[in-house]
N, C-alpha and C positions, 0 to 999 in steps of 0.2 A: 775430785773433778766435778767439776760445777754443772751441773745439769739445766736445760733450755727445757722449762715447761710451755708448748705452746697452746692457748687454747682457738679451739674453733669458733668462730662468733659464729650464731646463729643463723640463716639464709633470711636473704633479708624477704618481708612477705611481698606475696604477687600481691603488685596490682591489679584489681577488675578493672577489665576494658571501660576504656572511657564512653561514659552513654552519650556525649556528647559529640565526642568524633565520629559514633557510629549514624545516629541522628543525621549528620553533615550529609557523611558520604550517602545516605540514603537520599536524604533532601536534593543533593546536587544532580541525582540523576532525572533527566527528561521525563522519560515515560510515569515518574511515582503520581503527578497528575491524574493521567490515564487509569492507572490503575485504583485511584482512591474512588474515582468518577464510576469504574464500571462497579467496582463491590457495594456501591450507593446504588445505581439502576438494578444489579441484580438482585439484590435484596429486597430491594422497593417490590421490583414485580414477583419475586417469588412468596413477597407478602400478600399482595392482593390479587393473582390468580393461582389458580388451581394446576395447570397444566405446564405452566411456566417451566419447570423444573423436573418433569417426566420425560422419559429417557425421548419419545417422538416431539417433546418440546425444545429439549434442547437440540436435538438434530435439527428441527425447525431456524432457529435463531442463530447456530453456524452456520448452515447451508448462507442462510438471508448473509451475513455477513462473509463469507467465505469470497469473491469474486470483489470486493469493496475491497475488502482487506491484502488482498493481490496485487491490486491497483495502488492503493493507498501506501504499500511500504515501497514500491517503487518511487511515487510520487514526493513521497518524505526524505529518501536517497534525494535527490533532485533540490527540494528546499532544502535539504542541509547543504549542500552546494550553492544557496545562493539563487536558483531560479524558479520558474513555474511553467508548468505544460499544459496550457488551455485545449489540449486535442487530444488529451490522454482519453477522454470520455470517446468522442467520434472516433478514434483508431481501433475501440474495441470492434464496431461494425465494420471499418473500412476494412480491417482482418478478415471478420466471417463473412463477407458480402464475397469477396474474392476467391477464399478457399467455396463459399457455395457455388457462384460462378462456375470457377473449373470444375469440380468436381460434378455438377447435377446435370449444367449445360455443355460444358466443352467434353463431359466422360471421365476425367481424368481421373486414378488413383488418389480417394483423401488427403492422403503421406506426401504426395507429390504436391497439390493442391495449397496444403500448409505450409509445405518449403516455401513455396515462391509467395504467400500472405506472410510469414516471416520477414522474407525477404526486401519486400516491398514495405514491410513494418519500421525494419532496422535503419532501410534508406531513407525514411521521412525522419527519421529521428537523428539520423546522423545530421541530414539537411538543417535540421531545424538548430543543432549544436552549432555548425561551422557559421550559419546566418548571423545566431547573438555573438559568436566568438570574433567574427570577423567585421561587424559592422556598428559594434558595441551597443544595440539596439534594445530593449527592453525584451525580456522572453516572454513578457507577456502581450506585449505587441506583434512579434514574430510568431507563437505559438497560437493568437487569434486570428489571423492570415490562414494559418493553415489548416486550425478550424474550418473555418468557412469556405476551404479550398475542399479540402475531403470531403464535409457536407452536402458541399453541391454536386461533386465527382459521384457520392453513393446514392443520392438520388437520381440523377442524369444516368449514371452508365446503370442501375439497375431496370431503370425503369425502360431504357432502350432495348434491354438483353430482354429482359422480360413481357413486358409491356404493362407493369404492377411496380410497387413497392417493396416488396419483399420477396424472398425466397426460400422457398421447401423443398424438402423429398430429399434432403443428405443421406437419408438413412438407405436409399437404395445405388449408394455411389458403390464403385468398389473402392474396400480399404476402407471401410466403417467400422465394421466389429471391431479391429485390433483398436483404429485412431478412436472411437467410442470410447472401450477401455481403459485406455490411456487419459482420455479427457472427461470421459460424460457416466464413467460406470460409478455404482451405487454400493456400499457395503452395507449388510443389514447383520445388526448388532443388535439384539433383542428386538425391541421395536422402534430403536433409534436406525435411520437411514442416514448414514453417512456419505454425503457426494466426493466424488474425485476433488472437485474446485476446495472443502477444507484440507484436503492433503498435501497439494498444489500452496494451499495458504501459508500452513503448516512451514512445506521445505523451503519456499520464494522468502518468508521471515526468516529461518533458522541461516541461510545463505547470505543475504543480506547484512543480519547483525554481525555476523561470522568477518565478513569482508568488512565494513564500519570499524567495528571494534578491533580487530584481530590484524588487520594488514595496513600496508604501505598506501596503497589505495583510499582505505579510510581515511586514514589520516589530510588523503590529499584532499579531499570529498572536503574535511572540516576546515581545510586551510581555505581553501577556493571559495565556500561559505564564508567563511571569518572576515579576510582581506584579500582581495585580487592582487592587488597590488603587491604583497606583502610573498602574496605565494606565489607568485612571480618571481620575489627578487631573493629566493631561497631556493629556486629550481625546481619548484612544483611545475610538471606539465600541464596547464591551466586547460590549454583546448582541447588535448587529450580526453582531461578527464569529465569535463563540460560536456563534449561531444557522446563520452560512454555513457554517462548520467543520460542526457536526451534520449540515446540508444536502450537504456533500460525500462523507461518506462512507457516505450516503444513496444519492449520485449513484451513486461509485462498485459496490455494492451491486447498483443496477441494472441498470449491462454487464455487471458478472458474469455476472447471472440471463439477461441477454438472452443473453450466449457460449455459457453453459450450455443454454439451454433449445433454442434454435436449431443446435447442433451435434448434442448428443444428442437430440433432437424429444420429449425427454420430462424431467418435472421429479418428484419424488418430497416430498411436504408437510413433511419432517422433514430435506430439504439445509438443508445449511449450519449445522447444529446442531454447536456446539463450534469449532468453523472460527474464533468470534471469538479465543478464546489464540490461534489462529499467527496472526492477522493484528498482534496486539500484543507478541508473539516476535519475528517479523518485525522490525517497530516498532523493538523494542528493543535487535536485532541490530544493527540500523542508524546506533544511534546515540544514540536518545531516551529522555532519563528519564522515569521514573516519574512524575515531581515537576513536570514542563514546564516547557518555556522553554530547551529543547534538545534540538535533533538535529536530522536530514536527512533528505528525502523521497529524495537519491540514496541515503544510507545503506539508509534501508527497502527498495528497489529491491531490491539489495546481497544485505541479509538474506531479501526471499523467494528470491534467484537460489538461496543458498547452501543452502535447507529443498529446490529441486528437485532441484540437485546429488547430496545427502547422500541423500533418499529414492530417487532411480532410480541412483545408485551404488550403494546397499544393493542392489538388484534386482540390478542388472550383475553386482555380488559373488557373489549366490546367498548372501547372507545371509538371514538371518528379518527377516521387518519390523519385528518388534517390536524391536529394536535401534533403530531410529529414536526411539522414544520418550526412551530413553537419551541418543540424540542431541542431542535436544530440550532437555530438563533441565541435559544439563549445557552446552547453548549458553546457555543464558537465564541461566544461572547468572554462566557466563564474561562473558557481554556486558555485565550488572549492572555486576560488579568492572572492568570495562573501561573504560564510559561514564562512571563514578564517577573514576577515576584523568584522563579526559581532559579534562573538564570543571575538574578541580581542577588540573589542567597549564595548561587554559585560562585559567582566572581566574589566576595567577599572571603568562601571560605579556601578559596587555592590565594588569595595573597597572603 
């Protein structure tokens, strides 16, 4: 009887992952910008100052960025959708102008105070969604409107309640201790001070890219960016989602104002005037076009990390501030040409 010898051929060898496709996927995400940007700033300044990198320096340079960075990943939600909020800066004050209002003059419970400064947050933001959705108007023509609506509102109505520009003495509202802690309390970690507004920073990102990347939502976010039109004729809820976008960075707006108003117990009717460019600096450091339909809420993170970095490194240095400005300009510049080359890296490497 004839016997079947059969041999085993050998397992054929692994291949090592390709350094090449891994390179791709890396290049192709938004935020690697951001992130090459800030390991340059941070090093730069933990090379020529002393303090830079001590546990109350770094506290320093989150704190500075924490409330920027708040703003800024809401703001970047919104570009990656396609549009811009010129009153994201002023909504931070029209919030705490309102909850100081109630709470120092009218009496009211802070808790209470912040409902109806939410409240009144979400409605401007909705407004300002159903304005561009419904009238196909630039949002940054509609969101300059409302700028200038708000701005005049918190100086007129403060200064009539008051008969000043600003407002003090939250801290003797009732419903401060608990709203404080929630908003304005401090952790002390050796000698680094950690404020509520980086933890706030912290979960506002972590939520954010979670919903981006992770949901149905997201997706609609990068469709409504990409093409209107397109996400339109696929059954993306276009005003829907235009409308929540506006509505978010509405939201965001009003922890600021709450961080704000509750830490320093006083708000002044003209905060946050200008504040909107670095929230879209920010933005755009991170990752996102101009043009929508790209970039990262971690990117924005990223970019406000790198405006705290760079401003309280100038400090450390015993530079002039005004350097910063310099700063600024030719970050936004650099970021531009950055986002533009990655994006075109991008579309090259998914055909």
């Amino acid at each position: 009887m004839a016997t079947v010898t059969t041999t085993s051929e050998p397992n054929p060898p692994v291949t090592p992952p390709d350094r090449l496709a891994i390179l791709n996927r890396l290049i192709v995400r938004p935020e690697m910008g951001a992130l090459l940007g800030a390991l340059v700033v941070f090093l730069f300044f933990w090379i020529i100052t002393d303090k830079f990198l001590s546990p109350l320096g770094v506290s320093t340079w989150l704190d500075d960025a924490s409330t920027l960075g708040i703003m800024a990943v809401a703001v970047a939600l919104l570009m990656i959708g396609g549009e811009f909020d010129l009153s994201a800066g002023v909504m931070t004050a029209s919030t705490a102008l309102i909850t100081g209002l109630l709470a120092v003059h009218a009496g009211w419970n802070v808790w209470l105070a912040l409902a109806v400064s939410l409240i009144f947050a979400l409605a401007v933001g909705a407004l300002n969604g159903w304005v561009v959705m419904r009238t196909g108007l630039p949002s940054f023509i509609v969101t300059l409107g409302t700028f200038l609506a708000l701005q005049g509102l918190n100086l007129g109505v403060t200064r009539w309640v008051t008969g000043t520009v600003q407002i003090s003495g939250v801290r003797s509202a009732p419903g401060y201790q608990s709203a404080g802690w929630v908003f304005a309390s401090t952790t002390n970690l050796g000698d680094a001070r950690i404020q509520a507004s980086v933890v706030w920073w912290i979960v506002v990102t972590a939520i954010a890219a979670v919903v981006l990347m992770r949901t149905r939502l997201g997706n609609w976010i990068f469709a409504v960016g990409g093409s209107l039109p397109t996400a339109r004729a696929v059954g993306v809820p276009a005003m829907r989602t235009k409308i929540l976008l506006f509505m978010t960075t509405a939201f965001a707006g009003w922890i600021v104002g709450a961080c704000n108003l509750l830490r320093f117990s006083s708000v002044q009717a003209n905060q946050g005037v200008g504040l909107e460019f670095q929230y879209i600096i920010a933005a755009v450091v991170g990752g996102c076009l101009l043009t929508g339909g790209f970039g990262s809420v971690v990117g924005a993170a990223i970019g406000a990390l790198i405006f705290g970095m760079a401003r309280q490194g100038i400090v450390f240095a015993r530079w002039d501030s005004d350097w910063f400005n310099l700063f600024l300009g030719v970050l936004l510049l650099s970021a531009v040409l950055v986002n533009n080359a990655f994006k075109k890296r991008a579309e090259r490497v998914h055909r």
